[in-house]
C-alpha positions as CSV (number, residue, x, y, z in Angstrom):
1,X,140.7,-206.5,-100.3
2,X,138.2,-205.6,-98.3
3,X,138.9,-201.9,-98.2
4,X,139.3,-202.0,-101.9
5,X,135.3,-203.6,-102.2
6,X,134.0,-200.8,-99.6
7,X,135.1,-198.3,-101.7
8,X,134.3,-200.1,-105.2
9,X,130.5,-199.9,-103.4
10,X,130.2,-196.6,-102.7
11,X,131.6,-195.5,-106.5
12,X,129.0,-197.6,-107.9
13,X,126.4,-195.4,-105.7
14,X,127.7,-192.4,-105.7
15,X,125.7,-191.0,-108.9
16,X,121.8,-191.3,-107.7
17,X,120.2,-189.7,-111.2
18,X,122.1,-190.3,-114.5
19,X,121.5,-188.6,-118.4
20,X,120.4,-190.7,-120.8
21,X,124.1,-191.9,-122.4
22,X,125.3,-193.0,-119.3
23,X,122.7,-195.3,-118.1
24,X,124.1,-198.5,-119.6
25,X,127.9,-197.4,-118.0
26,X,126.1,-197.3,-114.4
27,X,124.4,-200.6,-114.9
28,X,127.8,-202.3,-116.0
29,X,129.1,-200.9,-113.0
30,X,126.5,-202.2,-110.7
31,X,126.8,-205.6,-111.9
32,X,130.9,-205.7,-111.9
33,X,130.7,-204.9,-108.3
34,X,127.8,-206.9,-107.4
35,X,130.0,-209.8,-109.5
36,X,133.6,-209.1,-107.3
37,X,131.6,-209.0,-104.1
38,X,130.4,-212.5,-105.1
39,X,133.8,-213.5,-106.0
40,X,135.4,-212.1,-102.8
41,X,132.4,-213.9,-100.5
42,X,131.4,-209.9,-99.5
43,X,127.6,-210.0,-100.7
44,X,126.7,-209.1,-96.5
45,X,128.9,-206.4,-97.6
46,X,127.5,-205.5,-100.6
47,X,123.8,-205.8,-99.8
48,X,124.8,-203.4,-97.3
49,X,125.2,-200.3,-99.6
50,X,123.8,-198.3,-102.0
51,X,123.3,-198.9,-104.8
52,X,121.4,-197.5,-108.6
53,X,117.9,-198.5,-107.1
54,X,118.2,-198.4,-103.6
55,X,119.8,-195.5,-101.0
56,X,120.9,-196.1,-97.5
57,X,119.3,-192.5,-96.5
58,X,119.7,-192.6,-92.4
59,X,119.6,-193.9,-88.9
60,X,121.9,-196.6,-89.5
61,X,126.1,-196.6,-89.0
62,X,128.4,-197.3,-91.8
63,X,128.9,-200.6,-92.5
64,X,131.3,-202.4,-89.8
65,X,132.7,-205.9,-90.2
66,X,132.1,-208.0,-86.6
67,X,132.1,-211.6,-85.5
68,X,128.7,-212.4,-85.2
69,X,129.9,-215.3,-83.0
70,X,130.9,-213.4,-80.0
71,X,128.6,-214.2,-77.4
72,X,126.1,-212.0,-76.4
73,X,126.5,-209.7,-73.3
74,X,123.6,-208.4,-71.0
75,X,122.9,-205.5,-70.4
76,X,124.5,-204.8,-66.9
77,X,128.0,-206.3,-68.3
78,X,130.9,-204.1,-69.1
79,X,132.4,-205.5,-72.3
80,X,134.3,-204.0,-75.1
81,X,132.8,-202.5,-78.2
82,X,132.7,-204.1,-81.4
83,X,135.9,-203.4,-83.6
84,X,136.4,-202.7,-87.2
85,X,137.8,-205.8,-88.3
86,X,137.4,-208.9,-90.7
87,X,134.3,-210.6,-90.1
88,X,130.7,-209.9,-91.3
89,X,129.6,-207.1,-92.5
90,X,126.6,-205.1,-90.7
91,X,125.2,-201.9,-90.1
92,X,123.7,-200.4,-86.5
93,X,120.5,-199.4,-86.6
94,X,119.1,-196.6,-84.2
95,X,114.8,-196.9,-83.4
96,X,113.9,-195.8,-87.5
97,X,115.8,-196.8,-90.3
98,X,115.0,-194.5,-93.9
99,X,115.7,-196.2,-97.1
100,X,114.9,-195.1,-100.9
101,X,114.6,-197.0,-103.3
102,X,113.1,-197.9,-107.2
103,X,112.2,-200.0,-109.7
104,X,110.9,-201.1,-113.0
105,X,108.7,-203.8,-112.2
106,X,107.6,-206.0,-108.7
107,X,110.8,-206.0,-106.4
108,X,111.1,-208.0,-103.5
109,X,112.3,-205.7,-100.5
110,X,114.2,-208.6,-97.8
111,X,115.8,-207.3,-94.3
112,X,117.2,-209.6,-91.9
113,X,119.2,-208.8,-88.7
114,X,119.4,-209.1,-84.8
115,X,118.6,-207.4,-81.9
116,X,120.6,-207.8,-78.9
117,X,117.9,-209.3,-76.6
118,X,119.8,-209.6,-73.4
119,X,121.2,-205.8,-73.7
120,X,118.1,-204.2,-73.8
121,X,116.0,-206.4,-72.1
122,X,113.0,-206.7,-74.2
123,X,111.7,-207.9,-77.4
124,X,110.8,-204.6,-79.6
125,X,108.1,-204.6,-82.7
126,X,109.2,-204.1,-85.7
127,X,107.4,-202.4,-89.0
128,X,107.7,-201.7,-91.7
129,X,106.1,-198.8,-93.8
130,X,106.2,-198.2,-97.8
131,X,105.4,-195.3,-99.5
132,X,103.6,-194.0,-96.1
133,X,102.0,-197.8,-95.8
134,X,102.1,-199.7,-93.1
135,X,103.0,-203.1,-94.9
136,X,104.2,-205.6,-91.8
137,X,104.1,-205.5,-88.0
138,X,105.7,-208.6,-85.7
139,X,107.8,-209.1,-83.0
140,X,111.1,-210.0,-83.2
141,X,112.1,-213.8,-82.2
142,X,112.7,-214.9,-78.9
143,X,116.4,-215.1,-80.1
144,X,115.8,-211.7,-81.3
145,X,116.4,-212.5,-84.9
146,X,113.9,-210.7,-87.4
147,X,113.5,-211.2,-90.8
148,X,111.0,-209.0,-92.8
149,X,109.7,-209.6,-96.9
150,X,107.9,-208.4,-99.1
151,X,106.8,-207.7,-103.0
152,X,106.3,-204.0,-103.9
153,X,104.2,-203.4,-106.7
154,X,105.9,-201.6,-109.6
155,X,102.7,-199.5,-109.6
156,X,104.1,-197.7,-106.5
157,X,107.9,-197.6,-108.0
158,X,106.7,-194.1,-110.3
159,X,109.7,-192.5,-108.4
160,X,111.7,-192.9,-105.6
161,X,109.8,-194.5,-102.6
162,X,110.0,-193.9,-98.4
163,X,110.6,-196.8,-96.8
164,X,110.8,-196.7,-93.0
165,X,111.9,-199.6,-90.6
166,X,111.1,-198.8,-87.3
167,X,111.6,-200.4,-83.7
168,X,108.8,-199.9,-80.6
169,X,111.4,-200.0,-78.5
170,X,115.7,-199.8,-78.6
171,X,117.9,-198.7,-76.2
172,X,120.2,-200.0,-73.7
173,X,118.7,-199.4,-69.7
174,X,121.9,-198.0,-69.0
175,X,122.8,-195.6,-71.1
176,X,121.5,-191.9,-72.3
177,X,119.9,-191.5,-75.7
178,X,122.0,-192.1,-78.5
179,X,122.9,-194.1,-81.2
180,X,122.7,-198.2,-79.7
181,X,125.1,-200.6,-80.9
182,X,122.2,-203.4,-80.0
183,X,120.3,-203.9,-83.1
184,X,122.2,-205.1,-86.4
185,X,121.4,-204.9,-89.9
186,X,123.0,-208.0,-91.8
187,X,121.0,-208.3,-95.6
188,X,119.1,-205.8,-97.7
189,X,117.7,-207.5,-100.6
190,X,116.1,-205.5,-103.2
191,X,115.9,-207.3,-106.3
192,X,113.1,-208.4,-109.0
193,X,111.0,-210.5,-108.0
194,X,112.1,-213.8,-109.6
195,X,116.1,-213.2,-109.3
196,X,117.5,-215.4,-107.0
197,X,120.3,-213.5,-104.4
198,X,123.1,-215.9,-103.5
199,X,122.7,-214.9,-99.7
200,X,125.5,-215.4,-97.1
């Protein structure tokens, strides 16, 4: 079932500008998905993806289902790698993260994830940028947990809008550049402000 979600979410993405006539078929679309991914307890999954008003554009992995339980490795320790599997749903994130995304009116933009404190030994920064402004700036928590919100103005939502995530610091002491499997992406919200998400 989950494989059969996974794809369901990227066919409900997979069309970024529509004609007129078809507008109402991609919103009807949207919300069937959004609805099975309720009904099959995958909304980690589902915020995870595109979708009509927002665009998963780069530095991040596919999304990968892993038990967040595990316990947390440092970084010296040889351990194995995360596996496809059932679990929950998250997405790697290298240093900067690119989104896209739209709107009608005032949507609230939510991420929340994890960085893997003990692996790269240090507690990075974290901002966020909109539209080419810098909106928030913070260190993650101790327990390298960050969570990040805000309302964008539907004054700024004319067209598609950049929006950057983007770490001071993120990479493993150990190992050459490349993508890190240290900091985790678990919930994109983008929704109007008002509407309630029935988060994991």
């Amino acid at each position: 079932m989950t494989r059969v979600l996974l794809l369901a979410l990227v066919l409900s993405a997979c069309t970024k500008q529509q004609p007129p006539e078809v507008v109402d078929e991609v919103r009807r679309r949207a919300e069937f998905v959004r609805k099975l991914s309720e009904r099959e307890h995958r909304l980690d999954a589902w915020s995870l993806n595109s979708r009509e008003d927002i665009s998963f554009e780069d530095g991040m992995s596919n999304p990968v289902f892993i038990d967040k339980d595990d316990p947390e490795a440092r970084w010296f320790e040889i351990v194995r790698n995360p596996s496809l599997r059932d679990g929950d749903a998250v997405r790697w994130m290298n240093r900067s993260v690119h989104f896209r995304v739209r709107g009608e009116t005032d949507m609230v933009f939510e991420i929340r994830g994890k960085i893997l404190t003990k692996k790269v030994f240090t507690h990075p920064r974290i901002e966020l940028t909109i539209g080419g402004e810098l909106i928030e700036s913070k260190l993650v928590d101790d327990d390298g947990r960050f969570t990040v919100r805000t309302i964008v103005s539907s004054d700024l939502l004319t067209d598609w809008v950049d929006v950057y995530v983007t770490f001071s610091s993120l990479q493993e002491p150990s190992r050459e550049a490349g993508p890190p499997e240290v900091a985790r992406l678990e919930w994109v919200e983008w929704e109007p402000v008002g509407t309630s998400s029935k988060q994991p």
